[in-house]
C-alpha positions as CSV (number, residue, x, y, z in Angstrom):
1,X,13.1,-1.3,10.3
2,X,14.3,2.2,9.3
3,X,11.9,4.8,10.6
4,X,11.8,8.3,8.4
5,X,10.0,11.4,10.2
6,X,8.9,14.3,7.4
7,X,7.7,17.3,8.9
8,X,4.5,17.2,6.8
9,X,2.6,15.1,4.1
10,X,4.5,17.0,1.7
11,X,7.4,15.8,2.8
12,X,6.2,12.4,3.5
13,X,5.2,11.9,-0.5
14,X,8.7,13.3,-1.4
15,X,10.9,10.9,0.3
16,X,8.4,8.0,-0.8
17,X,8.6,9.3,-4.3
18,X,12.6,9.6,-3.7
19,X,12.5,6.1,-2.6
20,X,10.6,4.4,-5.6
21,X,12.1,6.4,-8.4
22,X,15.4,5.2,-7.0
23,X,14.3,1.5,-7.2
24,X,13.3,2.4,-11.0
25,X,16.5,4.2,-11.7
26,X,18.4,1.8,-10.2
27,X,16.7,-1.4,-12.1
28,X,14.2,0.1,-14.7
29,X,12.5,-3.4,-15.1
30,X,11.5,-3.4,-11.4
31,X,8.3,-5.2,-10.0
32,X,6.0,-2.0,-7.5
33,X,4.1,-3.4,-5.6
34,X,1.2,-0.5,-5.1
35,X,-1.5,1.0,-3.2
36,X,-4.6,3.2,-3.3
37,X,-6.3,5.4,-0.6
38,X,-5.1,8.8,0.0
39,X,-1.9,8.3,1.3
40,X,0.4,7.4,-1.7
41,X,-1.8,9.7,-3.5
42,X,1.0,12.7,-2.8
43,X,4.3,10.5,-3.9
44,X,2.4,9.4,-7.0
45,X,1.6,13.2,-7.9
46,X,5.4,13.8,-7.0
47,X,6.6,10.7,-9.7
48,X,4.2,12.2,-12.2
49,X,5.9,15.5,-12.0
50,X,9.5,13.8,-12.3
51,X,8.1,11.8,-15.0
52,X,6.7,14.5,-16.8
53,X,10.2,16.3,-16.2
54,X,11.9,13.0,-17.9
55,X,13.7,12.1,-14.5
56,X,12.1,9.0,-14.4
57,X,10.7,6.4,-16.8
58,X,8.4,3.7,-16.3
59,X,8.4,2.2,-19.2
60,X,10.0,-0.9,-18.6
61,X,8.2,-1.1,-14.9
62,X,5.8,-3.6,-13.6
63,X,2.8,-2.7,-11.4
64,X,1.4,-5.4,-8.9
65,X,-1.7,-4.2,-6.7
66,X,-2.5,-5.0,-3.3
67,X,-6.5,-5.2,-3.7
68,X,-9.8,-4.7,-5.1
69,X,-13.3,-4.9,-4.1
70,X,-15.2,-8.4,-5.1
71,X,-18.4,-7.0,-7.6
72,X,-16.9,-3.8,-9.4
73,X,-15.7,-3.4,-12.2
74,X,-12.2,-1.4,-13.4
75,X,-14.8,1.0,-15.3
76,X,-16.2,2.2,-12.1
77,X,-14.9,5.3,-10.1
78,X,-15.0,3.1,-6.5
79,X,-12.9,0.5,-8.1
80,X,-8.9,0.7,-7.4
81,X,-8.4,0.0,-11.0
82,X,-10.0,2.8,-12.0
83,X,-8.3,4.7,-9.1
84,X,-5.1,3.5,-10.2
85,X,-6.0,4.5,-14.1
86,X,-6.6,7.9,-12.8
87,X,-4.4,9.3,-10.5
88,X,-0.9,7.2,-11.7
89,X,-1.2,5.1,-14.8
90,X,-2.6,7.4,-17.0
91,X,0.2,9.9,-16.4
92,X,3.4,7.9,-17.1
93,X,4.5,5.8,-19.7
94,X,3.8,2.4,-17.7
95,X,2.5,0.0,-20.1
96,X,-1.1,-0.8,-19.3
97,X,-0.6,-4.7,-20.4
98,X,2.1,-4.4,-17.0
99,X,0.0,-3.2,-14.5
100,X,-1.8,-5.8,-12.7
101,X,-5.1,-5.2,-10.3
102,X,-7.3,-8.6,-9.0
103,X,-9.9,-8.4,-11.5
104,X,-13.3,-7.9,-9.2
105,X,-15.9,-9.2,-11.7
106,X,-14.0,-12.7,-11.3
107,X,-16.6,-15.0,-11.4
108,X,-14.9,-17.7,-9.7
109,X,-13.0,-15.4,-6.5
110,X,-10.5,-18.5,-5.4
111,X,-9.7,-19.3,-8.8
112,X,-8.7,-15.3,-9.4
113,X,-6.5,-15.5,-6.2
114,X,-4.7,-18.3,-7.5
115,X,-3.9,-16.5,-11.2
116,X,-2.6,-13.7,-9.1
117,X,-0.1,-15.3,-7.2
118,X,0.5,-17.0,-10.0
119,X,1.5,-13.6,-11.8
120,X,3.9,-12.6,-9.0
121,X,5.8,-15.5,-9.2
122,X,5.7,-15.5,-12.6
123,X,7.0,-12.2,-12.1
124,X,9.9,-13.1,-9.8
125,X,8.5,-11.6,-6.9
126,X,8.1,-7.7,-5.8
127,X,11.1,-5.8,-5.4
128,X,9.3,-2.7,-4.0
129,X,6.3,-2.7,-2.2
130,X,4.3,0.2,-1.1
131,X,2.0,0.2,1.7
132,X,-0.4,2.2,3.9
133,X,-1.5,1.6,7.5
134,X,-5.2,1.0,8.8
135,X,-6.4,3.1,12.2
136,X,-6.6,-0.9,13.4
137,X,-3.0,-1.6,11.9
138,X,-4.5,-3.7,8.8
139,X,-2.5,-3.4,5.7
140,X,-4.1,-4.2,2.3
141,X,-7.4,-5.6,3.2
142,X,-6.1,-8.1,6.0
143,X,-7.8,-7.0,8.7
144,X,-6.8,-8.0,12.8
145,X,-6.7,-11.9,13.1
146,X,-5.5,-12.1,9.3
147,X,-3.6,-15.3,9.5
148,X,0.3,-14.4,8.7
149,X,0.7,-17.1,6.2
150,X,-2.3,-16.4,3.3
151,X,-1.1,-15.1,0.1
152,X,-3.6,-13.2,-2.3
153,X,-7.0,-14.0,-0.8
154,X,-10.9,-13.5,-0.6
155,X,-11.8,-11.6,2.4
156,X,-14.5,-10.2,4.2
157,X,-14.6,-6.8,4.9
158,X,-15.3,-5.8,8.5
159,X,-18.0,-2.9,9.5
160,X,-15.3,-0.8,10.6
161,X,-13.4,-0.7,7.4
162,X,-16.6,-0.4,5.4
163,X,-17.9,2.7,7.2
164,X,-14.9,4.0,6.2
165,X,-14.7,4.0,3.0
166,X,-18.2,4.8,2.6
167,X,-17.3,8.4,1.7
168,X,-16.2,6.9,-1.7
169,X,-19.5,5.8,-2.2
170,X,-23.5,7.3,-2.3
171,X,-24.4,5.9,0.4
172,X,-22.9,2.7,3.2
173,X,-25.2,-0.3,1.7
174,X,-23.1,0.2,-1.9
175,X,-19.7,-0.4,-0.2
176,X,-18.8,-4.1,-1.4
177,X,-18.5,-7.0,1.5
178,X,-15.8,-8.4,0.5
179,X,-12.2,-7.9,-1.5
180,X,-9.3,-9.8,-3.0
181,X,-6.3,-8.7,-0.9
182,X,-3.0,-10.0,-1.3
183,X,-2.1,-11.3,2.2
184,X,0.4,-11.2,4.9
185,X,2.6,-14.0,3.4
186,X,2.2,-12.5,-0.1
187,X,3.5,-8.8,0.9
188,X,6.2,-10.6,3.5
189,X,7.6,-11.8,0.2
190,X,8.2,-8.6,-1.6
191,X,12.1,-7.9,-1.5
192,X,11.6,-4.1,-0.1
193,X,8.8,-2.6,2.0
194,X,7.8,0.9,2.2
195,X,5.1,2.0,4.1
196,X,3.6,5.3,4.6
197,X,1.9,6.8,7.8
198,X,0.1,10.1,7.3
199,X,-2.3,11.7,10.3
200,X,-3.0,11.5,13.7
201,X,-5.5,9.3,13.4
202,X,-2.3,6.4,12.6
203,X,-0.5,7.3,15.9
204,X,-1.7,4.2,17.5
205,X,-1.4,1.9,15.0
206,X,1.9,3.2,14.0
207,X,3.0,2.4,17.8
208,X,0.8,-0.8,18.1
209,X,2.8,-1.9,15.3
210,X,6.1,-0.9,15.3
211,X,6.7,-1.0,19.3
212,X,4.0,-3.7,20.4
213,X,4.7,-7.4,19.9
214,X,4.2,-9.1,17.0
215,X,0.7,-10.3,16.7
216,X,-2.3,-11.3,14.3
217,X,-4.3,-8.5,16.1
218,X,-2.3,-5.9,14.3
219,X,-1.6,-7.1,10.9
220,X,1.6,-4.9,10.5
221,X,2.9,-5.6,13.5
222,X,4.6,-8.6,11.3
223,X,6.7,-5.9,9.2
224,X,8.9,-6.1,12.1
225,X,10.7,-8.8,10.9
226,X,10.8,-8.0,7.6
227,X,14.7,-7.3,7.1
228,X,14.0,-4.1,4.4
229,X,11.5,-2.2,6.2
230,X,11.0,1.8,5.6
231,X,8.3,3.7,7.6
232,X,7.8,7.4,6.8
233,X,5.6,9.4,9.0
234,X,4.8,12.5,9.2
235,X,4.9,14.3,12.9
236,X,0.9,14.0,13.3
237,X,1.3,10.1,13.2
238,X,4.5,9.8,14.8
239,X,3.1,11.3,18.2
240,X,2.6,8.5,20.7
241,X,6.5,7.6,19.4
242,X,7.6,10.6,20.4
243,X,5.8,10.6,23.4
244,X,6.3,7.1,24.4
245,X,10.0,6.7,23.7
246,X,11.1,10.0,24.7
247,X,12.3,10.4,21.5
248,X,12.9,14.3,21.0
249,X,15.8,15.3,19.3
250,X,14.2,13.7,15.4
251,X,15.8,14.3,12.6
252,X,14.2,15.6,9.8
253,X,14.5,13.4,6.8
254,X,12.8,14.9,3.9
């Protein structure tokens, strides 16, 4: 694992952007892996701006999604599609046929977990794959006890993760149950990982995962043996690190 401290979120999004504009510069055909929530939200503003700039094209890129919520459609605001459409794909030259997302109105959920694997092999597998961190350590939507070995999946979403992403929402009861996650085995697979830790509130998952053993009960405790692992935090999330390891004299990498 290579471990990246940015002073700020600023300077977190910058050296993720850095990071996956290089992998499209340096093979313009390459399979991202991608993510929603608000932490990538920053490195995707900062590839739209290069884009925009012509420092980067995405034209001949592929887009593989980590998840979506079972029972919405791409056409509604909650749905990752949708967030996808709006804050990325919409502002580079992707092509839209390229960028895949589990479809949620699937009416037959096992059958659309199978067609997605399906598409990443077909693809050749992810060469870059971007991921943020749970306050429990889950990544995508496998939550603790996720068996290692699943690839794209139905789950179940757990109270805790459903409370909070309830601010997406009008109220708690229209947050979905349950999502189509790519699992542990499926993101294990990708060639590169690159995952992003923003916030106090990470500190102990960042720790729990990166210095605790390896364990079901935190999901991305399993990057560990990945053998192309980046982690960028910023100094919010990095503080039980610092404070645990004694580790002081960081270097600023932005």
């Amino acid at each position: 694992m290579k471990l990246i401290a940015a002073k700020d979120y600023a300077g977190l999004s910058r050296k993720a952007a850095n990071i996956i504009s290089a992998q499209v510069i340096m093979k313009p055909s390459a399979v991202l892996g991608l993510a929603t929530g608000s932490t990538p939200l920053g490195a995707y503003r900062q590839l739209i701006d290069w884009h925009q700039k012509g420092d980067v094209d995405f034209s001949r890129a592929v887009s593989v999604n980590l998840d979506e919520y079972l029972g919405l459609s791409g056409a509604q605001e909650q749905s990752y599609r949708y967030f996808m459409d709006q804050n990325f794909f919409s502002h580079i030259n992707i092509r839209r046929e390229c960028t895949f997302v589990p479809d949620g109105l699937a009416g037959d959920p096992q059958a659309e977990c199978a067609r997605y694997n399906q598409i990443i092999r077909g693809l050749g597998g992810i060469d870059l794959q971007l991921l943020g961190i749970g306050g429990n350590g889950h990544i995508g939507f496998n939550e603790p006890g996720a068996a290692f070995e699943k690839e794209t999946h139905l789950v179940e979403l757990t109270e805790s993760t459903r409370r909070s992403n309830a601010r997406f929402f009008q109220s708690p009861d229209q947050v979905p149950t349950h999502a189509i996650t790519m699992g542990i085995r499926s993101i294990m697979q990708a060639k590169k990982i690159l995952l992003l830790a923003s916030g106090e509130n990470k500190a102990s998952a960042l720790w729990n995962s990166f210095f605790g053993p390896v364990t079901p009960g935190v999901p991305a405790s399993i990057l560990q043996l990945h053998n192309d692992c980046t982690v960028i935090a910023d100094e919010p999330a990095l503080s039980l690190i610092r404070k645990n390891t004694g580790w002081e004299d960081m270097v600023y990498d932005n």
